[in-house]
N, C-alpha and C positions, 0 to 999 in steps of 0.2 A: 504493500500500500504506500502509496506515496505520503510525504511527509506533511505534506499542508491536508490533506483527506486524513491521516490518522490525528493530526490536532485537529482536526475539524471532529473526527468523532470522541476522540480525549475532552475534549470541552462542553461537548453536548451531554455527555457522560457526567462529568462534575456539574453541568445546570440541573441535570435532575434529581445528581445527590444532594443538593444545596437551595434550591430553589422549593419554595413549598407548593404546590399544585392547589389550588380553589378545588372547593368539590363541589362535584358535579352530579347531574341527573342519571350518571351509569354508576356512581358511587352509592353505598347504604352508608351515611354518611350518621345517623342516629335511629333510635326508639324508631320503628317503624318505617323506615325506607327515607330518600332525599325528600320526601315531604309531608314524612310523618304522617301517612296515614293508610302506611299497610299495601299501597304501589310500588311494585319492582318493575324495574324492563330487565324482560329477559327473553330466547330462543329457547325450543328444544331440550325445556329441564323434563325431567323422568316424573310419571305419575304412579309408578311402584319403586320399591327399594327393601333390604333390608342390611344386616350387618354387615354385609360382603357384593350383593349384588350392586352396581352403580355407585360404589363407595370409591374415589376417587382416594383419598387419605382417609384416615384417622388419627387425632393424635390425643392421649390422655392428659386432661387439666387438671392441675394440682389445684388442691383447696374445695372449698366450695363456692359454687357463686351462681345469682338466676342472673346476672345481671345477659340483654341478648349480643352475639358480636357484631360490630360493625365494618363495614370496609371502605379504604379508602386508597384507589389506585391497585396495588397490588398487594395491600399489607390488608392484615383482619387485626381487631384492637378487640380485648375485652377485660374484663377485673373477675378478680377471683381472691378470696379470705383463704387465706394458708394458715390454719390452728397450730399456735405453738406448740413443742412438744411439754404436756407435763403440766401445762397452761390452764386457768378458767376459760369461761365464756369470750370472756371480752380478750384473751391474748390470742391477739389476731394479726397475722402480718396480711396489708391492705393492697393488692400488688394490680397493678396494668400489663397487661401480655400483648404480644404482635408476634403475629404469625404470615411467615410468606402464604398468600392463598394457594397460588401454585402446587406446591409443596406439603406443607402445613409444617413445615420448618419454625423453628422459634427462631425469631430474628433479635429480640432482647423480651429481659421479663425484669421487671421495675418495680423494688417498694417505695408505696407513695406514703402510705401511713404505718409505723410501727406500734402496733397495738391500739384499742379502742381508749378516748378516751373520755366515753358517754359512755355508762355504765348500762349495759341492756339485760343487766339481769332479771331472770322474771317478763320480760317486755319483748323479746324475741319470740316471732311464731311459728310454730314448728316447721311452717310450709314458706317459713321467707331464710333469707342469709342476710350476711353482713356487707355481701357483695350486690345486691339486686338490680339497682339503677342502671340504665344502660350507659354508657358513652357516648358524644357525641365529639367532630369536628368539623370546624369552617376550612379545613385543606391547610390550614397555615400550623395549627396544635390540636391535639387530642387532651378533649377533655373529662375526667372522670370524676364522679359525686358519688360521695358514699353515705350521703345525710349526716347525720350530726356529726358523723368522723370527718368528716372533711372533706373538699373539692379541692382540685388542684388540675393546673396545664401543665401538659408535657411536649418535647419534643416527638415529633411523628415518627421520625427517621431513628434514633438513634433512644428514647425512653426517657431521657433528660429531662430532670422536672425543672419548666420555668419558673411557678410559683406553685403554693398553695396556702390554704386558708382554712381555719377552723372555730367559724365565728357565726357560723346559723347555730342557735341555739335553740332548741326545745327539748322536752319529752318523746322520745321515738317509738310509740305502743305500736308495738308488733315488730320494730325496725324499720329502717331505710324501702322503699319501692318505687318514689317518682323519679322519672327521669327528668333532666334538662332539658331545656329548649335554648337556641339561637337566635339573635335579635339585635341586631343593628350594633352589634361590640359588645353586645351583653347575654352572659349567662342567666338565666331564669328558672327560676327554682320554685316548687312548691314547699312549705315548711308547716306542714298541719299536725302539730303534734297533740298530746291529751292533753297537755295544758295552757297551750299559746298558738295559734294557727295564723301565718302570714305567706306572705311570697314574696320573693328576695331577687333583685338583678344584682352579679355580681361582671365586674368589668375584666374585659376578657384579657387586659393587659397586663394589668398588675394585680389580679387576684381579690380588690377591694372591692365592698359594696358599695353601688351607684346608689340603689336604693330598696327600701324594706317598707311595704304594705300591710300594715294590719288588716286581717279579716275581721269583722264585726258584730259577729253574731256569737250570743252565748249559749252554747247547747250544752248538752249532757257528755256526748260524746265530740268530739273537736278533730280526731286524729282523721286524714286521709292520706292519698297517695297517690294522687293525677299526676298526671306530666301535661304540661305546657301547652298550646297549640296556637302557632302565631299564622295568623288569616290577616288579610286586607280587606276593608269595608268603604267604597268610595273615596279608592286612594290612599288612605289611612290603615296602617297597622294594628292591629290587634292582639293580644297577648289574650287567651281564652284560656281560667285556669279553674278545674272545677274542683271543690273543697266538700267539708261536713257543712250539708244546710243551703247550699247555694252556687251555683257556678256564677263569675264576674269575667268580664273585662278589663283590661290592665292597658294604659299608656305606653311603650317602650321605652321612650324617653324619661316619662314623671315616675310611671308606678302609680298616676293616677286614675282609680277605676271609674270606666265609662259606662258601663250596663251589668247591672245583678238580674239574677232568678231565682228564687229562690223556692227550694224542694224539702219541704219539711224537715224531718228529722233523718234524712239521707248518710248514711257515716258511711267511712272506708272506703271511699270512692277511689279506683281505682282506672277504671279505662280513659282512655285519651281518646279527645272528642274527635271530629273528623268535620268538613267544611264541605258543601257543597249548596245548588240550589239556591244559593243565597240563605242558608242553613246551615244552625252549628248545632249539630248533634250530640248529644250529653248523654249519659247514665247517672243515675243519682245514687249508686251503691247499696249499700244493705238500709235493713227496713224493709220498707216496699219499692225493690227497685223499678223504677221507672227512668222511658226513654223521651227524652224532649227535645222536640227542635223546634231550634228559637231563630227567630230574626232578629241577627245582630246590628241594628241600625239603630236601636234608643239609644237615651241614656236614662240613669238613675236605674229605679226597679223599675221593671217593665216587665214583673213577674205575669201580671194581667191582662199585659196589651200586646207580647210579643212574643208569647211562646205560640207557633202555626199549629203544633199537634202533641201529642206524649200517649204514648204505648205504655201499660203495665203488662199485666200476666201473659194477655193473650200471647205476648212476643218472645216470652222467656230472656228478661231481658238479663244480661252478664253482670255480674258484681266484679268480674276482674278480667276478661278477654273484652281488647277494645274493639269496634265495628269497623266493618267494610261498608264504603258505599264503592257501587260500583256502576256508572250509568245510571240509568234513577230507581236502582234498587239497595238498599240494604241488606247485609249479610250481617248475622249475629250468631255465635253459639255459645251457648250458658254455659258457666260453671260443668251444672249439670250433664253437658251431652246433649241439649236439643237445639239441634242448627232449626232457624228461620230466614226467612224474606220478608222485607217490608216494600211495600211502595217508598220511595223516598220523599213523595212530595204530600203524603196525604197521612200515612203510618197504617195504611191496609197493609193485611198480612194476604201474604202469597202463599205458602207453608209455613208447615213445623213439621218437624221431622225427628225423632229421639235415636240418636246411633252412637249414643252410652257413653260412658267413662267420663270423667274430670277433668276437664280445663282451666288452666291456665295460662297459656301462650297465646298469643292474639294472633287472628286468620292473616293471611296473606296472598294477594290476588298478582298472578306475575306468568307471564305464559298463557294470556285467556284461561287463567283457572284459577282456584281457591285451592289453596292452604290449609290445613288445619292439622295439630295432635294435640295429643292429650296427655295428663300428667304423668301416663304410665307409655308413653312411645308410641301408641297408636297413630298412625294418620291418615286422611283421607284426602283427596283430591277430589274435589266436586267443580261441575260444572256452572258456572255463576247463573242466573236468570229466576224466572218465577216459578220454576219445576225445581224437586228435588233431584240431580242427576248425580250419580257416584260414579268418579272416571275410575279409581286406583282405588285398593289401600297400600298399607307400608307400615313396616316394624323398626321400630330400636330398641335394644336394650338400655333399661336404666331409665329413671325418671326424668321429663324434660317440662321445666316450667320456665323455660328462656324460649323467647318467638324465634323466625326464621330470619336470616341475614342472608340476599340474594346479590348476587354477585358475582360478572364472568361468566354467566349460563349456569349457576350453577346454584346450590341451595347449600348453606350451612347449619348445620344444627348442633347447636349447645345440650348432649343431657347430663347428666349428674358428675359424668368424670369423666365425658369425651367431646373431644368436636370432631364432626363431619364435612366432609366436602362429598355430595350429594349430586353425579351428574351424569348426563347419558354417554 
């Protein structure tokens, strides 16, 4: 090769080791795909599998963690609690992993936190970890929350932590579960603990909070676990954060809330809303969960003037797997095992269908299909629309309550001590 052609490919080699990549709409970039709501692009992924069939890698994860992977380029990022040896509850080494997807090669594995130091004793739920929240990054740092243990930026490439920070304070009943959101140079956090519930922007530079929102409401129960969902409304950005007792709107910039709803005595909210229709679709968690969608166009409470529709029983609506819209259909499947369809603009139901076992990982639509398993590895492939159609199933062993990370044509799945690279 000639000597101006191989510094030409010497140099273009060091821009990609050096230069950070923006991420992008092929990227799973956080919590539910590049727009967080359960959309993948992908070709040609497999609608059967099990421990060997269309198993490209496997590699065992040390620790525990539900937290799900995300990917960014050709790297996968996730967190995982390593129990000290000999240790309580809380000694916990707090770590961030990257993985060539290629491969499933460890390319570095980072502790961000050494040992808890929010005491979760008694307050951990047998079905959560210390790991839960998922990851996100803007292509420039990978960022990871572990709720009251602490948030912190890392470098993509290499693990290197830029900052971190251990200044959201609450009560954590049951542990850490919401993920972060991204928003104009700030991290967004939901902080609903038993005995304080707010939501917090922390600045993506130097690890500080911009700012911290009281929720306002005094209930019985206080604690949840949404993640984030930033929508634009007539140009205008939205932070949609749903809590115990109410879903609001959040300003990016103030932190100051634009539109409440509020849903009773709703606790432990869990699923991430989804936007469509001119529609932001919510779950109200345990109690009587119900499904609402609201038009985000007031301000103040607008509990009585701008929710369009809300679904209870009939839809079997989820206390912890978030919703697919897909076209103007809704996809849900309950805790329980029973997949439905909604109309999306009215909340007819189209089906219900019961095809068993325990959920927790939320659906994922990517390859004209849907997604789904269950806490014990079962999965299904279904056809999106207003029939119930079953394309596939598919086994793994080991329990999985971390969603799907799609990426490369290919499916990744987190269960209890392995990840998968899942592909035809």
């Amino acid at each position: 090769m000639p000597f101006n052609h191989l510094s030409r490919a010497v140099l273009s080699a060091l821009v990609a080791l050096t230069v950070p990549t923006i991420a992008t709409a092929a990227d799973f970039s956080q919590f539910r795909g590049p727009a967080g709501d359960g959309h993948a692009q992908a070709n040609g992924l497999p609608i059967t599998w099990n421990a060997t069939d269309h198993v490209t890698w496997q590699v065992p994860i040390a620790g525990k963690g539900w937290s799900s992977p995300i990917v960014v380029g050709n790297r996968l990022y996730l967190t995982t609690a390593v129990a000290k040896e000999g240790g309580g509850q809380d000694d916990q080494s707090l770590r961030a992993i990257c993985l060539d997807i290629k491969t499933g090669k460890m390319v570095w594995n980072q502790e961000v936190f050494d040992g808890n130091h929010v005491s979760t004793s008694g307050l951990l739920h047998s079905k959560n970890s210390h790991a839960s929240p998922t990851p996100i990054s803007d292509g420039k740092k990978l960022y990871v929350h572990f709720g009251t243990e602490g948030t912190a930026a890392l470098d993509l490439a290499t693990g290197r932590i830029v900052w971190k920070m251990q200044d959201l304070a609450y009560v954590p009943r049951h542990g850490g579960g919401g993920s972060p959101a991204l928003v104009d140079g700030l991290l967004v956090v939901t902080c609903d603990g038993q005995d304080v519930d707010y939501v917090a922007a922390i600045d993506t530079r130097n690890g500080k909070i911009a700012w911290k929102t009281d929720r306002t409401l005094n209930l019985s129960r206080k604690f949840s676990f949404s993640t984030p969902l930033v929508i634009s409304v007539d140009g205008k950005k939205q932070i949609v954060c749903p809590g115990t007792g109410l879903v609001a709107a959040y300003a990016p910039k103030t932190g100051k809330e634009i539109w409440r709803v509020l849903y009773g005595d709703g606790y432990s909210v869990i699923p991430r809303p989804v936007f469509g229709h001119g529609l932001v679709y919510v779950c109200s968690g345990w109690g009587v969960p119900t499904l609402f969608a609201i038009r985000p166009t007031g301000s103040g409470d607008v509990t009585d003037t701008h929710v369009a529709w809300k679904q209870t029983s009939k839809a079997n609506v989820p206390h912890t797997p978030s919703l697919l819209l897909i076209k103007d259909d809704l996809f849900l499947i309950s805790d329980t095992g029973i997949a439905s369809s909604l109309d999306a603009k009215t909340g007819k139901l189209h089906y219900r269908k019961r095809i068993g076992g325990k959920y927790s990982a939320s659906p994922t639509f990517a390859d004209g299909k849907i997604y789904i398993q269950s806490e014990a590895g079962q999965g299904y492939v279904l056809k999106p629309g207003q029939e119930y159609v079953e394309l596939g199933r598919n086994r793994l062993e080991g329990r999985t309550f971390a969603s799907y990370a799609v990426a490369d044509n290919a499916l990744f799945i987190r269960s209890e001590t392995r990840l998968f690279r899942i592909e035809k």
